[in-house]
Each structure stands twice: as structure tokens, then as C-alpha cells.
C-alpha positions in Angstrom: -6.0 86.3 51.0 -6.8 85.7 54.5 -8.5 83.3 56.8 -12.7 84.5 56.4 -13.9 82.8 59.7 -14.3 84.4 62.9 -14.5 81.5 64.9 -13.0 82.4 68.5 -13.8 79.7 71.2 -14.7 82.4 74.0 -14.7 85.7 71.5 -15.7 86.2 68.2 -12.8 87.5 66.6 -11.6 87.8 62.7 -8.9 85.0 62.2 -4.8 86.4 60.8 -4.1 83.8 59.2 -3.6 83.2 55.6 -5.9 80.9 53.4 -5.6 77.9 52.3 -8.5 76.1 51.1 -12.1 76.9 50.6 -14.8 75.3 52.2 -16.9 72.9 50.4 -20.4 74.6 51.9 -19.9 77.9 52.0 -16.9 78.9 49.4 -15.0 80.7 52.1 -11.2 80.8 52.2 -9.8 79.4 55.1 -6.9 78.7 56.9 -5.5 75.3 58.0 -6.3 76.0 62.0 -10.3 76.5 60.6 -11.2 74.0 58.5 -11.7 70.2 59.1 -11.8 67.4 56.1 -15.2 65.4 55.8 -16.5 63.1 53.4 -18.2 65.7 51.8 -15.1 68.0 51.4 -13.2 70.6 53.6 -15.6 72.4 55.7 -15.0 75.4 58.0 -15.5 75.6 61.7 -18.5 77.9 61.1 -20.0 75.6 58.4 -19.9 72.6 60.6 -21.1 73.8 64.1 -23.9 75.1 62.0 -24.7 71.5 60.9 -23.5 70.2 64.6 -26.7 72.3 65.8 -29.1 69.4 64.2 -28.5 66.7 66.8 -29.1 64.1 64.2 -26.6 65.2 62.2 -24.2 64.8 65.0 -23.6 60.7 64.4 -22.3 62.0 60.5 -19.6 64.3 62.6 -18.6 62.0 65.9 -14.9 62.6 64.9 -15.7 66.1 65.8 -16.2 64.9 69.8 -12.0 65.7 70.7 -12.3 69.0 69.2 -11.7 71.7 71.0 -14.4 73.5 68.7 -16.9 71.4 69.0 -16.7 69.5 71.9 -19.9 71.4 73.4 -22.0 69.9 71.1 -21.2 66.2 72.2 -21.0 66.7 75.8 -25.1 67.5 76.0 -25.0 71.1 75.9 -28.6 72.2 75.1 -29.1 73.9 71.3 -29.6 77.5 72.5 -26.3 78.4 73.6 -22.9 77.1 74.9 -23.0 79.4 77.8 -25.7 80.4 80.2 -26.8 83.4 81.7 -24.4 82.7 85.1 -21.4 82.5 82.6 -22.1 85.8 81.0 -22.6 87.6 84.3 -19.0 86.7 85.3 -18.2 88.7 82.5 -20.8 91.8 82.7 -19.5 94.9 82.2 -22.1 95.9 85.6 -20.4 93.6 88.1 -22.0 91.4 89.9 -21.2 88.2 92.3 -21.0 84.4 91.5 -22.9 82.1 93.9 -20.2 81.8 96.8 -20.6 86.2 97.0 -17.3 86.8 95.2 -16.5 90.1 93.8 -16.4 90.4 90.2 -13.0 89.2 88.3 -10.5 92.4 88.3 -10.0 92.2 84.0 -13.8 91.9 83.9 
């Protein structure tokens, strides 16, 4: 069976790799690269940056801060969104110029 998540840092993207474990929330199989052990059980990336999104919750998952996948959270992003709308332009399909007048990126 393989990995359930889709838990790309910049894309959303089905993971290759075979499972391992379930998570303890959700009952996913997941591979070793996605899930993270917790006093309540293994949990999977997508489990845990949903409970990351209640900021009280964050003191229960501060061993989270180092991790690449959830680093976001702890360095005071807000709750809407990890990027804003300057970081999505950079990427638009329409073009468009960052704030020093650049030209779009050439793989964009």
C-alpha cells in the first residue's frame, strides 16, 4: 500500500512511497518521511498541521518548531495561509513583476 498523504512543502502532490504505519487520528497509511510520533500515537503531516492551526495547541507540539513541515506555524505566520498574495504572483501563470520591476521567473 502506499503513502495516503499529499503533503508537498510548496506543491500539493500524492506521496511514492510505501506505507508504514497508520496514523493515530485519521487511520491513514503513511510512510516514514510523513508521519511524526506524539504522545498520543503516530500522526501524519496532514493530521498535525491541522491541529498546529489552533495556536493553543501549538505548546502540545513545540518539538514540531525544527521541522521543515511545520516550521511556518512557529515562526508567526498568520492562520490564513503560509503564503501571501506577492508569493503567488511570482508564480501566476499571467506574469507579472515583483517590487524591484523584474520580469517574471522564466519556468513560471
Amino acid at each position: 500500500m502506499r503513502c495516503q498523504c499529499k503533503t508537498g512543502v510548496l506543491f500539493d502532490h500524492p506521496c511514492r512511497d510505501a506505507a508504514t504505519t497508520r496514523c493515530s487520528a485519521c487511520g491513514r497509511g503513511t510512510c516514514a518521511v510523513h508521519i511524526r510520533a506524539t504522545a498520543a500515537g503516530p500522526r501524519c503531516v496532514p493530521c498535525l498541521r491541522q491541529a498546529l492551526r489552533d495556536r493553543q495547541a501549538r505548546g502540545h507540539f513545540a518539538f514540531l518548531r525544527d521541522d521543515p513541515y511545520f516550521y511556518w506555524y512557529f515562526s508567526g505566520g498568520n492562520d490564513d495561509a503560509a503564503y501571501d498574495e506577492y508569493d503567488y504572483q511570482l508564480f501566476d501563470e499571467r506574469g507579472g513583476h515583483d517590487d524591484a520591476g523584474h520580469e517574471p521567473w522564466e519556468g513560471s
